[in-house]
C-alpha positions as CSV (number, residue, x, y, z in Angstrom):
1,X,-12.8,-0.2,-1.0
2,X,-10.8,0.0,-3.7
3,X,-6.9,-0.9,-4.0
4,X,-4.7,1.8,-4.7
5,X,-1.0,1.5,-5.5
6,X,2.2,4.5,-6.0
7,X,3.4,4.1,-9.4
8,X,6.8,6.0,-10.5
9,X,10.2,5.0,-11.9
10,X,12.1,7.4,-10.3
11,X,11.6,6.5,-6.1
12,X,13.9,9.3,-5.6
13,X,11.4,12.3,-6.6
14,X,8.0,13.0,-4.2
15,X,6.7,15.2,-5.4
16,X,5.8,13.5,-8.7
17,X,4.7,10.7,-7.6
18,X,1.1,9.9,-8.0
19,X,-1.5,7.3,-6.9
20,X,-3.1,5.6,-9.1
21,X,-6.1,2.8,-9.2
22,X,-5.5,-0.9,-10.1
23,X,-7.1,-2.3,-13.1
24,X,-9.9,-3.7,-12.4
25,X,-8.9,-7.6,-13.2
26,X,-6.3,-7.3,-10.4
27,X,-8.6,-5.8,-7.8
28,X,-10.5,-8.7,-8.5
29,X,-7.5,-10.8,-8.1
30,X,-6.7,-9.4,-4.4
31,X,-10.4,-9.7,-3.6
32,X,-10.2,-13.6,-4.3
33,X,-6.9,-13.6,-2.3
34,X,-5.0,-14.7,-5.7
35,X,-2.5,-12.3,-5.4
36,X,-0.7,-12.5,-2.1
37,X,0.5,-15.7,-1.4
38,X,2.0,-15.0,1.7
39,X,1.4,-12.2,4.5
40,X,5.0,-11.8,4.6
41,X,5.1,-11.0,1.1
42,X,2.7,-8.1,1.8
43,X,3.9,-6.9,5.3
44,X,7.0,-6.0,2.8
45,X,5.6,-4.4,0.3
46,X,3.3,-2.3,3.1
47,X,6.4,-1.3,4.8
48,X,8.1,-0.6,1.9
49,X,5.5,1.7,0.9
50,X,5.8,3.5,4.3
51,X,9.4,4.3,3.7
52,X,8.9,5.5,0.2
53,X,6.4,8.2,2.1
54,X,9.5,9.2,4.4
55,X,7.7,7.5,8.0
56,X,9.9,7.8,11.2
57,X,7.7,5.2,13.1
58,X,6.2,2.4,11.5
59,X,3.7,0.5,13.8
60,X,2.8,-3.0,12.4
61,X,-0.2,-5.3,13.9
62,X,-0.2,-9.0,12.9
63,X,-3.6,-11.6,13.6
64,X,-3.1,-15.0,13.2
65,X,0.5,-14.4,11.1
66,X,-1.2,-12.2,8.9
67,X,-4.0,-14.3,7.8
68,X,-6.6,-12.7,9.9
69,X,-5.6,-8.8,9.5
70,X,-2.3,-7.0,9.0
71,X,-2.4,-3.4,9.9
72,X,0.5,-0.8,9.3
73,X,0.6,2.5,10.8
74,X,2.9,5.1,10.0
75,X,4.1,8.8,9.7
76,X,4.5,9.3,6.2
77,X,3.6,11.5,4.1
78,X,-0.4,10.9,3.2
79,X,-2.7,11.1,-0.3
80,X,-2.8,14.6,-2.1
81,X,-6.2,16.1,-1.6
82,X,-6.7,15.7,-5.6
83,X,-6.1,12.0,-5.5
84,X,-8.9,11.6,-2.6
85,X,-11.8,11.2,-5.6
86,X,-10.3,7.9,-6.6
87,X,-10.4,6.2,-3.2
């Protein structure tokens, strides 16, 4: 699979905000867990993510404090059909 990350200055606007895919040094740098140093660190930036796509219900699952999986689930707002090519 391949990380995926929102990029846009302007959090306020939806509707241009686009998905874009990680260079390839840093998806080589989450595969080798070099990026996230702690599962909290990432739970905030997941949830943070779920409330930049306007969710109502965030669900979150947590294994072994995050080391073993870390699972959000949400309501929000999903990928554009024309972003789906890059996943």
């Amino acid at each position: 699979e391949t990380p995926l990350v929102e990029h846009q200055s302007d959090m306020s606007d939806m509707a241009g905000r686009r998905i874009v895919q990680l260079e390839e040094a840093v998806i080589n740098r989450i595969a080798a867990g070099e990026v996230v140093v702690r599962p909290a660190n990432a739970l905030k930036e997941l949830i943070e993510n779920s409330l930049d796509a306007k969710s109502q219900r965030i669900n979150v699952m947590v294994k072994s404090g995050g080391l073993k999986m870390l699972r959000i689930e949400d309501d929000g707002h999903g990928i554009r059909a024309e972003d789906l090519p890059i996943l």
